[in-house]
C-alpha positions as CSV (number, residue, x, y, z in Angstrom):
1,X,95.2,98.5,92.3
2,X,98.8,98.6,92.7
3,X,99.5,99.6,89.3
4,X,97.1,102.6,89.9
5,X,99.3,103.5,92.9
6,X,102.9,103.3,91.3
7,X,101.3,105.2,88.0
8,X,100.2,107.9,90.0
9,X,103.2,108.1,92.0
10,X,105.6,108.4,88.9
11,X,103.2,111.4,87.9
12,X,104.3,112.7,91.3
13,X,107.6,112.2,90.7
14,X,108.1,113.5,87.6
15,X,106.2,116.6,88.8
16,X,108.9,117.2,91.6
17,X,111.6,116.5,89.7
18,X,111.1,119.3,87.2
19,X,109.8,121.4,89.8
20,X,112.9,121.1,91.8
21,X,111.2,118.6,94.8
22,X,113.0,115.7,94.5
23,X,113.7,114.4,98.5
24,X,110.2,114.7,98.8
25,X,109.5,111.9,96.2
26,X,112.3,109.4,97.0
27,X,110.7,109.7,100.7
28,X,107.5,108.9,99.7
29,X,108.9,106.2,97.3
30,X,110.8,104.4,100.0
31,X,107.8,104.5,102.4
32,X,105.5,103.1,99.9
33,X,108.0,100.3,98.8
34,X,108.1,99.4,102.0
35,X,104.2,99.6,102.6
36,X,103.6,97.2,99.8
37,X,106.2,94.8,100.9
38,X,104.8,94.9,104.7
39,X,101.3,94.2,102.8
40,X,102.7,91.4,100.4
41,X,104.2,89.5,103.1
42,X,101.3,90.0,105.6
43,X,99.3,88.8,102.6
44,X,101.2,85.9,102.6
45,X,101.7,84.9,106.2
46,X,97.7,84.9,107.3
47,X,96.9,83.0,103.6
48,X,99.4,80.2,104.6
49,X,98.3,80.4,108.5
50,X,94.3,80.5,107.9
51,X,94.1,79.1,104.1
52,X,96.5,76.2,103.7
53,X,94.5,73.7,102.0
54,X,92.2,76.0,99.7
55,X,94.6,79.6,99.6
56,X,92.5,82.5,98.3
57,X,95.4,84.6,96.0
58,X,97.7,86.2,98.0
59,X,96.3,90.0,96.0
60,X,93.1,89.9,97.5
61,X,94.4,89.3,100.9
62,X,96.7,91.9,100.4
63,X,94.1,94.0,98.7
64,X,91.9,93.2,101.8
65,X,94.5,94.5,104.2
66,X,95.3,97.7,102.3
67,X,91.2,98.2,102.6
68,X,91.2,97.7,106.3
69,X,94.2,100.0,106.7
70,X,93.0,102.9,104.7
71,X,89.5,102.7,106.3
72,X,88.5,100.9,109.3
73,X,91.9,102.3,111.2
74,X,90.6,105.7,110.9
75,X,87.1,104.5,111.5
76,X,87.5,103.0,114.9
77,X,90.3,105.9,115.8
78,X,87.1,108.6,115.5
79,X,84.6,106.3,117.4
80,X,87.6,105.3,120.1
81,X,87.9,108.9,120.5
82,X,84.7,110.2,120.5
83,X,85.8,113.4,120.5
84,X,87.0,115.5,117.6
85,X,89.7,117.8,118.6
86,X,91.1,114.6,120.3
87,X,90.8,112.5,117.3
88,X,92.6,115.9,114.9
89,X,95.5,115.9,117.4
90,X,96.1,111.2,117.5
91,X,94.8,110.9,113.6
92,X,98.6,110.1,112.3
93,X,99.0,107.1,114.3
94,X,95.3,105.9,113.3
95,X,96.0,106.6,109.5
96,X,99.9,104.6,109.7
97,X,98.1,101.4,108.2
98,X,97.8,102.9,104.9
99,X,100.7,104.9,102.9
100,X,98.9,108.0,102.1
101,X,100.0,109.1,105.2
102,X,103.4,109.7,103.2
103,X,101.5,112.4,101.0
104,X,101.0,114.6,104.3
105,X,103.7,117.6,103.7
106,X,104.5,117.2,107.4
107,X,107.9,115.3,108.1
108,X,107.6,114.0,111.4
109,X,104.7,111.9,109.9
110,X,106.8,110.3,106.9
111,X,109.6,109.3,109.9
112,X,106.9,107.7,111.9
113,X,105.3,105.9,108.6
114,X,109.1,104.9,107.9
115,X,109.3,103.3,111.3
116,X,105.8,101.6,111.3
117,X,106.3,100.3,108.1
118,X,110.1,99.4,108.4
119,X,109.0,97.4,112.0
120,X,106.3,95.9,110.2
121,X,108.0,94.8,107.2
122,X,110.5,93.2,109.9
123,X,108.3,91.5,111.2
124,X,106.2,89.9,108.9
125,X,109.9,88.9,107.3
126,X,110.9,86.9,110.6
127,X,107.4,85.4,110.6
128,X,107.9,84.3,106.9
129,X,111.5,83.2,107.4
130,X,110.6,79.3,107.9
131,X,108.2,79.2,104.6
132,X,111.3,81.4,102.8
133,X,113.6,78.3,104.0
134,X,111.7,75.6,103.3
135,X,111.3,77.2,99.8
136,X,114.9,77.4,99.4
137,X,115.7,73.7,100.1
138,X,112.8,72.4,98.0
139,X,113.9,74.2,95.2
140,X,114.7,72.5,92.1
141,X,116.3,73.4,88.7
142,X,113.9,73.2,85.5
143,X,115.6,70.8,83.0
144,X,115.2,71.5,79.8
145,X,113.4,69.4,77.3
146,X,115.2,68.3,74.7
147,X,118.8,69.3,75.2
148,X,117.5,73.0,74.3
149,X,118.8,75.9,76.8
């Protein structure tokens, strides 16, 4: 699903390049890095919180989060709502849990996904910081067998 995501976003970018867009796509590139990594790491901190004896993989929990993101934000923003016009003039902050929001040609909307996503990523960093640590110390260098580098 990933690989879908970056494929079609290089078809983007090479578009804008030779057409002369080229902020445009380094925008939306950044946003979606940081997406991604805000998803990995989320990924990672509720399998180790929830799952610590029998993990699911860290890509479907990801894959899980990007699902709930891209439709059940939006879902529960319209029935919240209840109103159309209301949900039309709030439907930004209800789509920030995916990063299509970045394909919207409105600026204002790629600085607010920047700073959901940039908070977010933050986070879920600071949360993962012990795990990152503990990591680090257990860490251990692969001999190689044999004498053979």
């Amino acid at each position: 699903m990933v690989h879908v995501f970056f494929v079609l976003l290089m078809e983007r970018v090479k578009y804008c390049f030779l057409m002369g867009l080229g902020s445009d796509v380094i925008s939306q590139m950044g946003g979606a890095s940081l997406y991604i990594f805000a998803y990995c790491m989320t990924g990672l901190l509720i399998r180790r919180t929830f799952f610590p004896q029998t993990p699911p993989s860290s890509t479907v929990v990801a894959a899980t989060l990007v699902a709930a993101g891209a439709f059940l934000l939006p879902i529960v923003g319209f029935l919240a709502t209840r109103k159309p016009h209301v949900y039309v003039e709030t439907m930004a902050y209800w789509h920030l849990g995916t990063p299509m929001i970045l394909t919207d040609h409105h600026m204002y909307y790629h600085s607010l996904a920047f700073c959901f996503a940039g908070i977010w990523a933050t986070l879920v960093t600071k949360l993962n910081a012990p795990w990152f640590s503990a990591q680090a110390k257990a860490f251990r260098r692969c001999e190689a067998a044999g004498g053979a580098a």
